[in-house]
KEKE-412546 format. One record per atom (N, C-alpha, C): x, y, z. Coordinates in steps of 0.1 Angstrom, whole numbers, plus 2048, in hexadecimal, padded with zeros to 3 digits. Example, Ala and Ser with C-alpha at 12.3 -4.5 7.8 and 13.67 -1.06 7.14 Angstrom:
8847C784E/87B7D384E/8847DF84E/8807EA847/8897F5847/88180084F/
***
This chain:
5468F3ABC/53D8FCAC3/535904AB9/528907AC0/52290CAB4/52891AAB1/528921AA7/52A92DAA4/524937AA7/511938AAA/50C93FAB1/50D940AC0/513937AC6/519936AD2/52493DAD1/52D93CAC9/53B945ACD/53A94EAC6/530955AC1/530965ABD/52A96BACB/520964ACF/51A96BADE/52296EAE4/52C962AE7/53B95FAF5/54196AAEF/54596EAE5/54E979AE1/546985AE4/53D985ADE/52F996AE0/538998AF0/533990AF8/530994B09/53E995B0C/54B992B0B/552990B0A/55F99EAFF/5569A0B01/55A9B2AF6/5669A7AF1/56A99BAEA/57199CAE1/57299FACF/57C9A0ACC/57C9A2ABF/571998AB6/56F9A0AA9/565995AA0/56E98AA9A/56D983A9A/57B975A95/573972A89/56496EA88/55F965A7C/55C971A72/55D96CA67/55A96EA5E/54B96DA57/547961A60/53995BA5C/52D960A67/52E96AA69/522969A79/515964A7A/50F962A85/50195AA88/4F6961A80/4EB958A7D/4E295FA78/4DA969A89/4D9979A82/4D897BA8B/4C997DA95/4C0978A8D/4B8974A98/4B5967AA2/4B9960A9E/4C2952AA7/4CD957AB1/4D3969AAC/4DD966AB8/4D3974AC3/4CE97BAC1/4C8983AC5/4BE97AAD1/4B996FACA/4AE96AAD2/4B7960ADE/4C495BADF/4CA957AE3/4CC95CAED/4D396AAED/4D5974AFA/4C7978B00/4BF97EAF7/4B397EAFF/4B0972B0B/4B3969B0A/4AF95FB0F/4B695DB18/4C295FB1B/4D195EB23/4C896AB30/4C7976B27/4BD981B2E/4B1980B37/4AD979B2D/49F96FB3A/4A0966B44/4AE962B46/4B2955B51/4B4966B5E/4BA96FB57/4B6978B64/4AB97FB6C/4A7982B5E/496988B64/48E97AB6B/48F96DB68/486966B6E/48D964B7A/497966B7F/49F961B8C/49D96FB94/49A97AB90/493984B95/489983B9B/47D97FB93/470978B95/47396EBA0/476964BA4/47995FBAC/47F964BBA/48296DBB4/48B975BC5/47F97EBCD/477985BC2/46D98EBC6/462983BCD/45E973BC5/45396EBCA/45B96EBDC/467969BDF/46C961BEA/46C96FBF5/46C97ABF0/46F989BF9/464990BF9/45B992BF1/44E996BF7/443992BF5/44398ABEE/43197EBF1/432976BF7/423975BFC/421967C0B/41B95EC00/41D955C09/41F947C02/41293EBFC/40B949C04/3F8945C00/3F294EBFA/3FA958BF6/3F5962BEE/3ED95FBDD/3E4969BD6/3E2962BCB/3E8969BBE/3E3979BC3/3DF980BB8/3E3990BBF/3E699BBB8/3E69A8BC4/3F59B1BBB/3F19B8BC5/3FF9BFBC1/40A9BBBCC/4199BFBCB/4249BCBC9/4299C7BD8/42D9C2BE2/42E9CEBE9/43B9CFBEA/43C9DEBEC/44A9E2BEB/44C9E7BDC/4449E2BCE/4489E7BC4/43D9EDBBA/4389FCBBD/42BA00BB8/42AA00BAD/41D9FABA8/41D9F9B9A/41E9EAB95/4219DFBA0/4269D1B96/4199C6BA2/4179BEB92/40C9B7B9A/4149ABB9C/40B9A3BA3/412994BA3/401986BA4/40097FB9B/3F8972B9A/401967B98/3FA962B9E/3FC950BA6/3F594BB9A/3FC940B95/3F4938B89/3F792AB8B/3F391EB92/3F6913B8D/406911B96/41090DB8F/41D90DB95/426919B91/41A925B8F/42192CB85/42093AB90/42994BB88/427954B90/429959B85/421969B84/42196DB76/42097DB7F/42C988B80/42D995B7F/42F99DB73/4229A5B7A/41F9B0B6B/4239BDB70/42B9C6B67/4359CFB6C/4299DCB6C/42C9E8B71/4259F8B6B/4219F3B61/4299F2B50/4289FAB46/4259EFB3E/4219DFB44/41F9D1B3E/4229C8B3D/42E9C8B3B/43B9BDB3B/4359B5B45/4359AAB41/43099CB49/43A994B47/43D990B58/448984B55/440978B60/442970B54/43E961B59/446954B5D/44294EB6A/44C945B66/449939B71/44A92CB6D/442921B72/44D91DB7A/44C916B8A/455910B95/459903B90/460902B8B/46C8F5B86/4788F5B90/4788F9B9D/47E8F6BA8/48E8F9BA7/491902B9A/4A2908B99/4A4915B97/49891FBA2/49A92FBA2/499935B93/49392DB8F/490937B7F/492933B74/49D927B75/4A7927B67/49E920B59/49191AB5F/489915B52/48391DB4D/482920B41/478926B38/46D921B2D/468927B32/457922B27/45A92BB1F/456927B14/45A934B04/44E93BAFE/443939B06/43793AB04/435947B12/43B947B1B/439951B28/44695BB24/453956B1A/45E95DB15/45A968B09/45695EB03/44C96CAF8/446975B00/43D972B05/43197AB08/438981B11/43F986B19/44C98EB20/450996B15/455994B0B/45D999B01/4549A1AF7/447999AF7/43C9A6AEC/4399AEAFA/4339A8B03/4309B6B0F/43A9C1B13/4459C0B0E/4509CAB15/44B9D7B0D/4499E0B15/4489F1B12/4549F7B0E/4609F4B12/46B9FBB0F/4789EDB10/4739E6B03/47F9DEB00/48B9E7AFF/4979DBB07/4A69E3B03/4A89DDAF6/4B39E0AF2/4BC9DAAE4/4B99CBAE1/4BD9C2AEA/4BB9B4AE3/4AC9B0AE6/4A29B5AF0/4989B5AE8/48F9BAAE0/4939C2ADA/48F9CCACF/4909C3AC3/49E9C0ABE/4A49B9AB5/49C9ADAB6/49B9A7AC4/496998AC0/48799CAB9/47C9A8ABF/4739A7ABD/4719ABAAD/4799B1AA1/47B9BBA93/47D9A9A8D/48799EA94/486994A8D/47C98BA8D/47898AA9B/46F982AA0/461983AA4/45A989A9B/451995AA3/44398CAAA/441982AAC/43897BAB3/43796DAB7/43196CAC3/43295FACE/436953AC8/42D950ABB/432945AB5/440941AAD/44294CAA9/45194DAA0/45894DAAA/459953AB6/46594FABE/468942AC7/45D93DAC7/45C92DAC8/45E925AC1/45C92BAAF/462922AA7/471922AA6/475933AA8/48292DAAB/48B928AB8/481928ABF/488923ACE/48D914ACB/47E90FAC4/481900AC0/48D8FDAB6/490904AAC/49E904AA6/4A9909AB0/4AB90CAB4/4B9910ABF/4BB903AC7/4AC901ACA/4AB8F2AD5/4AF8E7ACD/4AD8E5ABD/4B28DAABA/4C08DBAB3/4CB8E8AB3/4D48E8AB5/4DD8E7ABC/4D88E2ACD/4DB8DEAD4/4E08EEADD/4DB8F8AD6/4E2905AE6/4D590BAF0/4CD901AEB/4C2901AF9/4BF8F1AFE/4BF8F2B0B/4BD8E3B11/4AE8E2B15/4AB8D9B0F/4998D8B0F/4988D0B1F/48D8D1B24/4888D1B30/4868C2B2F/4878BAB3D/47E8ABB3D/4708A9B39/46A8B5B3B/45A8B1B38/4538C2B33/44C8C0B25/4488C9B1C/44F8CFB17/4508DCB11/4538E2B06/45D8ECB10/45B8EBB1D/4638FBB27/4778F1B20/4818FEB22/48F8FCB22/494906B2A/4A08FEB2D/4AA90BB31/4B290DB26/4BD91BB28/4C591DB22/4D7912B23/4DF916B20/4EA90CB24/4F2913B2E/4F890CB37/4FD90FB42/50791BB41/50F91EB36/517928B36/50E935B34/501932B30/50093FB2C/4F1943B3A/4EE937B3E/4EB937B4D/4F7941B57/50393DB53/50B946B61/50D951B59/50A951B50/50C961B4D/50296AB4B/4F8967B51/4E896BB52/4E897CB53/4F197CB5F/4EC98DB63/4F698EB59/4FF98FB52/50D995B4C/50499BB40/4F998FB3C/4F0996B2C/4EB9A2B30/4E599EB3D/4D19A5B3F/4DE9B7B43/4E89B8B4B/4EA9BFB4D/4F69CBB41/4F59C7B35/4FA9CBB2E/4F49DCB25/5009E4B23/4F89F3B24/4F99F3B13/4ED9F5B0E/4F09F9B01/4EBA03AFF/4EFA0CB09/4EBA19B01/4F5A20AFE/503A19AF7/50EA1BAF5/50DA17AED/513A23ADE/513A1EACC/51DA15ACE/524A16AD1/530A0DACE/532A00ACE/52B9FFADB/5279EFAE4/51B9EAAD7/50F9F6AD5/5059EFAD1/50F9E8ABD/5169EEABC/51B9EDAAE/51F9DFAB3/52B9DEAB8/5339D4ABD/52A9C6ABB/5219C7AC5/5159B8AC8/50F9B8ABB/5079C2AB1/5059BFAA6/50C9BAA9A/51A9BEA9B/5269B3A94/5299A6A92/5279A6AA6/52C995AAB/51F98CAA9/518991AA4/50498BAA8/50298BA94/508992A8D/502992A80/4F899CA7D/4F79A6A89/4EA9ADA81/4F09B8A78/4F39B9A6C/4F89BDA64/4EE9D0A61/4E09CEA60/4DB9D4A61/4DC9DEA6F/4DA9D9A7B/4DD9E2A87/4E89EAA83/4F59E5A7C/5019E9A7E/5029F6A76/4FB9EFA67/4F69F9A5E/4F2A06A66/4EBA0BA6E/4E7A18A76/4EEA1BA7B/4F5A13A85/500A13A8D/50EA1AA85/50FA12A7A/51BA1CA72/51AA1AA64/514A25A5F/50DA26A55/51AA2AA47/514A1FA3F/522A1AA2F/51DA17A2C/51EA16A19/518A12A0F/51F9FFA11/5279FBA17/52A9F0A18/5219EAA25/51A9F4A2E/5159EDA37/5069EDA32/5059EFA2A/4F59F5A26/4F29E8A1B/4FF9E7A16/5009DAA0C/5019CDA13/5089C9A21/5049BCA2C/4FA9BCA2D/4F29CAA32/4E59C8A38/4DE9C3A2E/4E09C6A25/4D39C3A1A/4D89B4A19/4E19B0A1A/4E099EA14/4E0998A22/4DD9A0A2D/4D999FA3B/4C8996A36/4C49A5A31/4B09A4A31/4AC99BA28/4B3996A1E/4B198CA14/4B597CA1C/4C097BA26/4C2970A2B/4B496CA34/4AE97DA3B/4A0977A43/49C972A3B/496975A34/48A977A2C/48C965A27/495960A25/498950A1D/49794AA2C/49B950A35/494947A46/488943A48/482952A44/476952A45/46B94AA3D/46F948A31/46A93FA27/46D931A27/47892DA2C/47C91EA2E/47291AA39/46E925A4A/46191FA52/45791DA4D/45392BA42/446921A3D/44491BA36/450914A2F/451908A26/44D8FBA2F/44E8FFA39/44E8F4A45/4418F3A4A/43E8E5A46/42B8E2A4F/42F8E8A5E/4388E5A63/4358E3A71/4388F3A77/43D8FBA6D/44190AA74/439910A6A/432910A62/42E91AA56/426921A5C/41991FA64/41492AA6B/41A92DA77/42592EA7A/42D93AA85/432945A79/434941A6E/442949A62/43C952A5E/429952A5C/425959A56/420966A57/41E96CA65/41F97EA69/42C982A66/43997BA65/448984A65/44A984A56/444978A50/446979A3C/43D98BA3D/43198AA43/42A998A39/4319A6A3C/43C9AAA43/4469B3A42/4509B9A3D/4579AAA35/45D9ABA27/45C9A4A20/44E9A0A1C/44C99CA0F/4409ACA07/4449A89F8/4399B29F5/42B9AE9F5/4209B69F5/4139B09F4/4109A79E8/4169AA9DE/4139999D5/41C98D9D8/4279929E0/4309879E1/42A97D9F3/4229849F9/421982A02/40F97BA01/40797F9F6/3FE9779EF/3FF96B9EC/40996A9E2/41095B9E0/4149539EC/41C9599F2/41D951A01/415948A04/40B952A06/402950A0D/3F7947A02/3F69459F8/3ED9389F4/3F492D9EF/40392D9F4/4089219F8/40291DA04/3FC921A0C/3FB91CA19/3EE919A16/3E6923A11/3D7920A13/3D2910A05/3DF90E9FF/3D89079F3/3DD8F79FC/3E58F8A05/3E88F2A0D/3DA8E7A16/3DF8DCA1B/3D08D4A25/3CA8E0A2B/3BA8E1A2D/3B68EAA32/3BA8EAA45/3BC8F2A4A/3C38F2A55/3C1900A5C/3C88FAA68/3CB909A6F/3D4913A68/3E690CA63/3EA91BA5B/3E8920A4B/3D8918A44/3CF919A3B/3C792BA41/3C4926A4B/3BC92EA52/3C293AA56/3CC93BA60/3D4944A61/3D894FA5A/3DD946A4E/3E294DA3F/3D5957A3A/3CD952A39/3BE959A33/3BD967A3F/3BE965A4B/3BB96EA51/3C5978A50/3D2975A52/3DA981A4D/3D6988A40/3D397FA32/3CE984A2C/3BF98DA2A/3BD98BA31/3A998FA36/3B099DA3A/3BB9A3A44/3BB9AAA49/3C69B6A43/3C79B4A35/3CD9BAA2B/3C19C0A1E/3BB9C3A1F/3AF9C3A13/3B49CBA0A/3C09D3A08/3C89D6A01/3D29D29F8/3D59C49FA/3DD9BA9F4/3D39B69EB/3DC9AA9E0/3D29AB9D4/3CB99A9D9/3C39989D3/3B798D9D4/3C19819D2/3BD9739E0/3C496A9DF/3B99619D7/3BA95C9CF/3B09519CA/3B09459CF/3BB9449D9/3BC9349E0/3B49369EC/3AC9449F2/3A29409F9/39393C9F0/39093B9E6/38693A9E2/3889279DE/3969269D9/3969159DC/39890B9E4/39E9199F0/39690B9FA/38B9099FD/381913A00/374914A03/36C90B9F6/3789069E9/36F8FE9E1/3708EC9E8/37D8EC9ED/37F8DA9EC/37F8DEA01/3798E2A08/37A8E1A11/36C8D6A18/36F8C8A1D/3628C2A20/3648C7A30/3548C7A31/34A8C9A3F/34B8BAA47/3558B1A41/34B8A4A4D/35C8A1A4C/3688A7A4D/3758A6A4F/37B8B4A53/3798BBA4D/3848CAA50/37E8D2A58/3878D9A61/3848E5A71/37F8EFA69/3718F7A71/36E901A67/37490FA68/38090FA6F/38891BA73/38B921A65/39491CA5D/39A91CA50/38C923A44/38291BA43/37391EA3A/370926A43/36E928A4E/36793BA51/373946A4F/380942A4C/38994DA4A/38694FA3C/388944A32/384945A29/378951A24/36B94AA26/35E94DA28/35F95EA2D/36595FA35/367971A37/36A978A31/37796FA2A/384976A20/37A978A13/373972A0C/36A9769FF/35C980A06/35897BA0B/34B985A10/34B996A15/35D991A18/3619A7A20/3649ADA0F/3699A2A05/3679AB9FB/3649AD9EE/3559A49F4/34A9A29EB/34D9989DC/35698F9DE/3599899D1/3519799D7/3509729CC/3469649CD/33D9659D9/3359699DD/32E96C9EB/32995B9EA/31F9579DE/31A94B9E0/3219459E4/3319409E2/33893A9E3/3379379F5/33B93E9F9/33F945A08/333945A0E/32A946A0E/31E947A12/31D932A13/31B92CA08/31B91BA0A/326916A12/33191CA12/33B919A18/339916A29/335927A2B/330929A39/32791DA3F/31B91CA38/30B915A39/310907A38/31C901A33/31B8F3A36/3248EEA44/32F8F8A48/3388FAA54/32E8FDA5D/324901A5B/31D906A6A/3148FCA6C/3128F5A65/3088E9A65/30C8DEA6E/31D8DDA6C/3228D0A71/31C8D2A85/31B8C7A84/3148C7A95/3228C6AA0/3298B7A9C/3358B3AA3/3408B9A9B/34C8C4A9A/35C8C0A92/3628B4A9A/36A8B1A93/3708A3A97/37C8ABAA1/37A8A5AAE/3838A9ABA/3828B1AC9/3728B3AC0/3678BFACA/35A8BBACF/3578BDAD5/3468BEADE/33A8C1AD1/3408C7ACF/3388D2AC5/33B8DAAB8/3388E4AB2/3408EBAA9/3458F7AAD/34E8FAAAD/357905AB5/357911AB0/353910AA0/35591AA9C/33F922A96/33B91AA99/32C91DA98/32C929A96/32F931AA2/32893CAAA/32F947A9F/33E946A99/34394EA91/33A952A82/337940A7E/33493FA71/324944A74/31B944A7B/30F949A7E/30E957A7F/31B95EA81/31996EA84/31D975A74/32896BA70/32C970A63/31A970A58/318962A57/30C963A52/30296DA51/2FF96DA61/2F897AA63/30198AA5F/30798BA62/30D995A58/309999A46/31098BA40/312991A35/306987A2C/2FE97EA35/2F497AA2D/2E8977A39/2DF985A3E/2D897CA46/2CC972A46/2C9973A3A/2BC968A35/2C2959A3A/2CD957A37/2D6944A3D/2D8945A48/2D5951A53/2DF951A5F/2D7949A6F/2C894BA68/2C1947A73/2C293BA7D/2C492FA73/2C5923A79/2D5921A7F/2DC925A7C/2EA924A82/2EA931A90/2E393CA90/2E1941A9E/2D9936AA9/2CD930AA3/2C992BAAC/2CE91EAAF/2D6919AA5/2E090BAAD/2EC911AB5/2EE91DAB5/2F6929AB8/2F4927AC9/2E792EACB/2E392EAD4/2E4920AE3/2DF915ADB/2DD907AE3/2E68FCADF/2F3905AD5/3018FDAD8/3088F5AE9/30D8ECAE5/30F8E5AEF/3208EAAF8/3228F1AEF/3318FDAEC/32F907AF5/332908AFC/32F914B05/336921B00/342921AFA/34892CAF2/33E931AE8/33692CAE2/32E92EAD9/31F934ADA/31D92FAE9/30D932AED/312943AF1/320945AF6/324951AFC/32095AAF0/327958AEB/32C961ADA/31F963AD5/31295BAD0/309960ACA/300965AD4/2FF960AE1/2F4968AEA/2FA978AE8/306973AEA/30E988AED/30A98FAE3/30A989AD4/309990AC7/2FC994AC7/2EF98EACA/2E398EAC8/2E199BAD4/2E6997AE2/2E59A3AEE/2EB9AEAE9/2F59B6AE0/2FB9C0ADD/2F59C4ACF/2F09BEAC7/2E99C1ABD/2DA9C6AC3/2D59BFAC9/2C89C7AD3/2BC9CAAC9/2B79C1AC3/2AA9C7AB8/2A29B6ABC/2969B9AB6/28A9B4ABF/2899A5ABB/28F9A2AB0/294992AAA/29D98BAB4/2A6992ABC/2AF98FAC2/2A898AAD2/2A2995AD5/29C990AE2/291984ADF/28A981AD6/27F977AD3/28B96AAD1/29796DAC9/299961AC9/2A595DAD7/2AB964ADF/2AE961AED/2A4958AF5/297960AF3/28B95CB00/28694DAFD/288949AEE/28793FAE4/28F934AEC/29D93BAED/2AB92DAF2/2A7930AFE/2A5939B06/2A0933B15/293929B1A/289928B10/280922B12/284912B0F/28F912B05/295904B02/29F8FFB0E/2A3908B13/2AD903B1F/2A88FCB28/2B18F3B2F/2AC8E9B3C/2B58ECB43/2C18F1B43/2C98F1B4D/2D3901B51/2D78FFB59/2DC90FB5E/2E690DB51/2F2904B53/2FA908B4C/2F6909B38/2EF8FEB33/2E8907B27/2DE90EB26/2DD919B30/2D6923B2E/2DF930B33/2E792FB39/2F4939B3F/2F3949B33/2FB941B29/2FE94DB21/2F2954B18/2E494CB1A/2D9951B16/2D0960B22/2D2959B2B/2CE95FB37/2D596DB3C/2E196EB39/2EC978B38/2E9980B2C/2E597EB25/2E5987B18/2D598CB1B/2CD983B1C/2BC98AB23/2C1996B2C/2C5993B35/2C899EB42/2D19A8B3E/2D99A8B33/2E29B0B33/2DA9BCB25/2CC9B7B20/2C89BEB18/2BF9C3B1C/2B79C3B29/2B19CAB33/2A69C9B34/29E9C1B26/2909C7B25/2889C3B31/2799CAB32/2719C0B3C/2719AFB37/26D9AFB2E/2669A1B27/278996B31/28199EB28/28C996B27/289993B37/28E99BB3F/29199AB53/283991B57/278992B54/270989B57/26E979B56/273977B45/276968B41/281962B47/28B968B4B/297965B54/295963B64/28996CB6A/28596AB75/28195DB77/27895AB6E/26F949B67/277940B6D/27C942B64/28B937B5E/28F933B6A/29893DB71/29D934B7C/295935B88/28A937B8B/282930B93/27B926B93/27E921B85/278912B7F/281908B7E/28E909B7F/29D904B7E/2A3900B8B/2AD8FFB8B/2B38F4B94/2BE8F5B92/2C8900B97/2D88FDB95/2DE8F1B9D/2E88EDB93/2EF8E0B9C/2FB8E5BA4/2F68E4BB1/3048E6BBC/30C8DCBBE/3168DBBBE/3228D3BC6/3238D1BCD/3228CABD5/3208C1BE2/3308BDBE8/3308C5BF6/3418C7BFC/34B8D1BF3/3538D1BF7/35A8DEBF2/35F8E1BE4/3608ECBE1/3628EEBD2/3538F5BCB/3588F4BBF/34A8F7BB1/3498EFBA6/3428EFBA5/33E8E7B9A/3408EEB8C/3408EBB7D/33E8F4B72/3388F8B70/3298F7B77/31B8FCB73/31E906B7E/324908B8B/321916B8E/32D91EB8D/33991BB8C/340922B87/33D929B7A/335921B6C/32F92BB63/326934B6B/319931B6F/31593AB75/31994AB7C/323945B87/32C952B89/32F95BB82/335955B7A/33F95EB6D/33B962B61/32B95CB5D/32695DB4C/32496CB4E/31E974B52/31B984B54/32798CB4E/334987B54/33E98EB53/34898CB3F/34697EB44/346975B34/34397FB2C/33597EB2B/32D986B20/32E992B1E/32F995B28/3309A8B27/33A9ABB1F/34A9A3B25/3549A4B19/35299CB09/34D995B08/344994AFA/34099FAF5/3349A4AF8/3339B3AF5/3399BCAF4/3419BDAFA/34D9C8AF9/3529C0AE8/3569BBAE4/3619B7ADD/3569B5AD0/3479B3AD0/3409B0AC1/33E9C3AC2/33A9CBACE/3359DBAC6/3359DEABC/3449E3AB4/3469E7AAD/33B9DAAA1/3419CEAA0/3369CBA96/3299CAA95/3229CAAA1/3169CBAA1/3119DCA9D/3159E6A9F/3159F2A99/3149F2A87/31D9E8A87/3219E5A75/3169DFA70/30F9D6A77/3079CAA6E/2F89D0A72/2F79D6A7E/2EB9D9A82/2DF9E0A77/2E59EBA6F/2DE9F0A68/2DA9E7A5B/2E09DDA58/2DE9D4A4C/2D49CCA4D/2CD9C8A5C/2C99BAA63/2B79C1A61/2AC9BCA63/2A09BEA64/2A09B9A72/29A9C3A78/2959C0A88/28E9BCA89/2869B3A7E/27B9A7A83/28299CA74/28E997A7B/295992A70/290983A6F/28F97EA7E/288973A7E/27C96EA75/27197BA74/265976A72/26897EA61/26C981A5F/270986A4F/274979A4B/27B96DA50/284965A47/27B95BA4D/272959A56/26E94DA58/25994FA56/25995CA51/24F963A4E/243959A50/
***
């Protein structure tokens, strides 16, 4: 039997500590959490069957003020007062399946985690890392993976002892000592009962994470879940190096990743493995997620700009990425441009604009509508005149209206009096008017979320930026 299994059976079990060797303790921490969640979701289940009708969608919770409830799919997702969201999809056994993706996000939303999830969250501190280790427990065989996708249950014993976890008090030193013993957390214990010998486990406690943590991102297939829990105890050069292992790595998503954690340290010292990938990165193979992280990471602090600047200008160029409609990331690499070089940025706003990408036509119409200078409305009125259809002209026409002017409200008046939305014929909607409905609202939250940069870049930009660079 496994041994993290019979430290738990003993924890709950208020028996004595027998091993000598205990579990690693975030593998056992995340274990009971989990045992914890076969309750709370069988909760969820009680509440759908006792006070929601059966055709209900969305609403509050009656009987319990303060808690909402949405219908998703085969799914029901209650969100408490204070945020805690518990999710959990109808697999037809009152609860007992769990998605580790609706399990996390339960576990970061809690406002007032108890003990084991506190602990799971100090080892595990995000959605992905606890999925990476869900998947190791699952292939140690103390999670039973599901017939179909990624959802599991827990194992039957620790199924009947569901409430026995969820209902356990730790707000008793003793108890909380006790489970920290039988679980391995050496460091909890350390607070708990404070010795130069307990202070000395804990420490070859934080050195055992820390070689966990480093063996995931040794690992292609986990290295970007490992990498937000490395920058906590590693030091900032140790956590540099890390990190241009990853980035010297195929250009990629946890190339990319890596760069942005680093982007968001400008206090750590300079990785030079973003400046070589942005050297061997090709445009007619590699995603440009990674080269705009890149591309950011030198331009926020002013080292090789040319570099970064060609980098950007051949990524934004690509028409199709391989896997996509379009280029996904246009609308990023077009705003960065305009930022930090806007003499290049013109022609990637206006492919920006008449992208085939609808994420993209959102993002630069919004940027151009919240920046609000007179380049901006000439080149909007520009992509409306090129439009033929409601839905590529949506996020153009949204950003006209939302910037108020006369000129703008009049060309939009034009527009769709000369246009032709396509209705759906018998019941339902179509994509073209479902965009329609909802681009206003789209956008608006666009704007919300560029403000602050448009505030930043605005004063750098020439308000007749257009006709300055195309003079």
């Amino acid at each position: 039997m496994s041994p993290l299994l019979v430290a738990v059976r003993a924890a709950l079990a208020a028996a004595p500590v027998a091993s000598s060797s205990p579990p690693d303790p975030w593998h056992a921490w995340l274990l009971v959490t989990l045992a914890r969640q076969v309750d709370r979701q069988r909760w969820l289940v009680r509440v759908q069957h006792e006070r929601l009708l059966p055709d209900s969608d969305e609403g509050n919770v009656p009987g319990m003020p303060g808690w909402r409830f949405l219908f998703h799919g085969r799914g029901l997702c209650l969100t408490a007062p204070d945020g805690e969201a518990i999710d959990v999809d109808d697999h037809g056994d009152g609860g007992l399946t769990i998605d580790p993706y609706f399990f996390a996000h339960r576990i970061l939303t809690m406002a007032h985690p108890r003990l084991p999830e506190r602990r799971l969250r100090a080892f595990l501190p995000t959605a992905d890392v606890m999925v990476a280790a869900i998947r190791e427990l699952t292939r140690e065989g103390l999670l039973v993976p599901g017939e179909h996708g990624h959802v599991f249950r827990v194992l039957p014993e620790l199924e009947a002892n569901a409430e026995a976890f969820a209902s356990i008090d730790f707000s008793d030193a003793a108890r909380r000592a006790r489970w920290a013993e039988h679980l391995g957390d050496h460091e909890l214990l350390a607070r708990e009962r404070p010795s130069a010998a307990a202070q000395e486990r804990a420490a070859i406690q934080r050195e055992a994470y820390k070689r966990y943590l480093l063996a995931g991102l040794a690992c292609e297939a986990t290295a970007r879940a490992f990498v937000d829990p490395l920058e906590a105890v590693l030091t900032p050069a140790e956590f540099v190096h890390a990190c241009a292992g990853l980035i010297d790595a195929p250009v990629g998503a946890t190339a990319g990743h890596a760069i942005e954690r680093l982007d968001a340290r400008p206090d750590y010292p300079v990785c030079p493995a973003v400046s070589r990938l942005l050297a061997r990165a090709d445009p007619a193979q590699d995603h440009p997620y990674a080269v705009h992280a890149a591309a950011r990471y030198l331009l926020r602090r002013g080292i090789e700009r040319d570099r970064a600047v060609r980098g950007a200008l051949a990524f934004a160029r690509v028409e199709v990425v391989a896997g996509y409609r379009g280029n996904p990331f246009l609308g990023e690499l077009a705003l960065l441009l305009l930022e930090y070089a806007p003499p290049h940025a013109l022609a990637a706003l206006r492919r920006g604009l008449r992208s085939n990408t609808p994420a993209v036509r959102k993002k630069v119409a919004a940027a151009l509508a919240v920046l609000d200078q007179p380049w901006c409305l000439r080149e909007l009125l520009l992509a409306l005149d090129d439009a033929t259809t409601f839905e590529a002209s949506a996020a153009v026409r949204a950003a006209l209206s939302w910037m108020g002017a006369e000129e703008a409200r009049a060309a939009v008046k034009r527009w769709t009096q000369t246009h032709v939305l396509r209705v759906t014929e018998g019941p339902g909607y179509g994509w073209e008017e479902v965009q329609e409905a909802s681009i206003a609202d789209f956008l608006a939250h666009e704007i919300d979320t560029l403000r602050a940069w448009s505030d930043a870049v605005r004063p750098g930009i020439d308000p007749d930026f257009d006709r300055v660079v195309w003079g």
